[in-house]
N, C-alpha and C positions, 0 to 999 in steps of 0.2 A: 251532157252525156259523159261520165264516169270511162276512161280509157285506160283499159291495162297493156301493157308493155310489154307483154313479155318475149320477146322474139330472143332468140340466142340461147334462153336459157332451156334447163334440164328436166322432166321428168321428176315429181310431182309439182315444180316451181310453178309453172302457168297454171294448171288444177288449183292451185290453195290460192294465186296472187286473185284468181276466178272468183271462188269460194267466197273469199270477202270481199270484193266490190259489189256483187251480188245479194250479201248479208247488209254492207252499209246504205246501198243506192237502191232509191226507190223511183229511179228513170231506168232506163234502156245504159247497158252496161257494153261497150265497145273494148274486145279483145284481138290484140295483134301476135299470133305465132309466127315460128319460120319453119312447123316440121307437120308432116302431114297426120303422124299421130298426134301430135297434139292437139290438131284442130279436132283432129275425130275423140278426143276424147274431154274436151270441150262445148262438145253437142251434146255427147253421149251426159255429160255432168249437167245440160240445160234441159235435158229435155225429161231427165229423172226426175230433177225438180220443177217440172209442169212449168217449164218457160219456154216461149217459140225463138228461134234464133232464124239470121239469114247469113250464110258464108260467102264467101267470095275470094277467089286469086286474086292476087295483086304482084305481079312478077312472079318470085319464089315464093312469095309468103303470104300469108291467110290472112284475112279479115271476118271478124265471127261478131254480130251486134246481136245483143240478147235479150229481150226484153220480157 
């Protein structure tokens, strides 16, 4: 499973690091935020593109597996 990283960072950076694990991996794509927009708009970009995702807290920060 294909994991993006992007916790810390800004607005569009997790959207685009998404974008193309999603474009290269043809498994289930594991993405790590730290802000709660992001996670929402990390669904909102899974689910545009006809993928189911599952979220989850993890302390402060989200875990979003996309498949």
């Amino acid at each position: 499973m294909k994991e993006v990283d992007a916790r810390g960072l800004s607005c569009p950076e997790p959207l685009m690091m998404t974008a193309d694990a999603l474009k290269n991996e043809k498994g289930p794509v594991k993405v790590l935020v730290s802000e709660v927009n992001q996670k929402m708009n990390v669904e909102k970009y899974a689910k545009s593109h006809g993928k189911t995702y599952k979220s989850r807290e993890i302390g402060s920060e989200f875990q979003i597996i996309i498949e």
